[in-house]
C-alpha angles and dihedrals in degrees: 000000000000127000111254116214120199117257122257111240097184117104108196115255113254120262112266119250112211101204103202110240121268112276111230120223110239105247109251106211104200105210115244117232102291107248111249116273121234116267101016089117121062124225124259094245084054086052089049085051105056098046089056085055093054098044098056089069103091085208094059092040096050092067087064081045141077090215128110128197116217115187122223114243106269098347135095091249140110145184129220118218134176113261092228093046113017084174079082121079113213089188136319125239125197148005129037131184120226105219118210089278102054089266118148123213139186119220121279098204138063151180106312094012088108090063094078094099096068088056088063136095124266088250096051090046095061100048087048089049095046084045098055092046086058088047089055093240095108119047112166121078123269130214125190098258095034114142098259094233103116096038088048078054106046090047083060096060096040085056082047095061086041092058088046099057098028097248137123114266077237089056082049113049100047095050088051089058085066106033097025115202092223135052091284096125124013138261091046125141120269121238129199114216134175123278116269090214096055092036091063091049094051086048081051097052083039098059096050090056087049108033111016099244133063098211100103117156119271093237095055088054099047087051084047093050093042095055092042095056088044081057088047096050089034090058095047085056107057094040084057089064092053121234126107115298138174123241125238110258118257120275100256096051081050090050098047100050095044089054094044087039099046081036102042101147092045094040091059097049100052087056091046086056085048102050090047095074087066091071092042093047083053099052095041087059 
């Protein structure tokens, strides 16, 4: 007979099952608005301030305004006209040329003026031409077809003279073919005149200040030199007849208004930008 063995009761414990701890989420603290610092907002009277300084720029004026400034051709004046009508002169501001008599004169010619060459016939334009190589203003050698760049130039530095001594480019080019304002017959005065090279490097500087770049065209600084040395031998001339006369503006006050003048629209908006630190240096205080 077989051997009975007690049966085993025990049924084995289950195996035991370790569940990881809950992972807790990091809290995430989203900030509040930051409560305003003190200063960041300028004071009314700083506000007043700088709108005064704003509004002391003509350019910048001008935009709250229906006025237009127009600039006479190679002297520090300007005329205001009316934006609808600029036939209409609101006031004049600047220079003005003493005749002979004690007479003084605005100046009859202003910015673009010097562009009515270009509206005449081919016939007209080379008597003109012709008339203003005998005059001196006009040195280099004209063909029929040429581009009209350095006539347009050199008429406007034959309207220049004429603002400066209160005559008609007419009046005036007819007295310089016979008194030429350059070495074109002998025995004539001499004139000293700034240099061309450093004249293009002060409009440069110039229009950086006033436009923020000083890569204006060639062509725009050869016109500018040419004007400003007209200025320079007109004044000579003048101050050898005695009298009391007014010298030509330096070179970087010249510079300056012929770029802002010939820019306008660029020109206002860089000093807008610039004016407009001074808000945000205002409202960073």
């Amino acid at each position: 007979m077989a051997e009975r063995r007690p049966r085993n009761t025990d049924q084995g414990q289950p195996p035991t099952t370790t569940v990881p701890p809950t992972t807790v989420a990091p809290t995430t603290t989203i900030p509040g608005p930051a409560a305003p610092k003190q200063g960041n907002l300028p004071s009314p009277q700083q506000v007043q301030d700088a709108l005064d300084l704003l509004l002391q720029n003509p350019a910048f004026a001008g935009l709250f305004s229906n006025e237009q400034r127009i600039s006479a051709l190679g002297v520090p004046g300007s005329k205001v006209v009316d934006k609808t009508d600029p036939s209409r002169v609101l006031r004049y501001e600047g220079f003005e040329a003493v005749t002979p008599t004690g007479q003084k004169v605005q100046p009859k010619y202003w910015d673009g003026d010097q562009y009515i060459l270009a509206t005449y016939g081919p016939e007209r334009q080379a008597t003109l031409i012709g008339q203003l190589q005998k005059a001196g203003y006009l040195t280099d050698k004209h063909k029929p077809g040429d581009p009209l760049t350095k006539p347009i130039a050199a008429f406007a530095a034959l309207m220049t003279e004429s603002n400066l001594v209160g005559q008609t480019w007419e009046q005036m080019l007819t007295f310089r073919q016979t008194q030429p304002i350059s070495g074109v017959s002998s025995g004539l005065q001499s004139y000293r005149v700034t240099n061309p090279l450093d004249l293009r490097s002060v409009f440069r500087k110039a229009a950086q200040d006033t436009l923020g770049r000083g890569d204006i065209p060639r062509d725009q600084l050869d016109r500018m030199v040419n004007a400003y040395q007209q200025a320079e031998r007109s004044y000579q001339q003048k101050a050898a007849g005695g009298g009391t006369v007014t010298q030509a503006p330096s070179a970087t006050t010249f510079g300056e208004e012929q770029i802002e003048k010939q820019n306008p629209d660029e020109a206002t908006a860089y000093k807008f930008a610039e004016y407009a630190q001074v808000f945000e240096r205002l409202l960073g205080q």
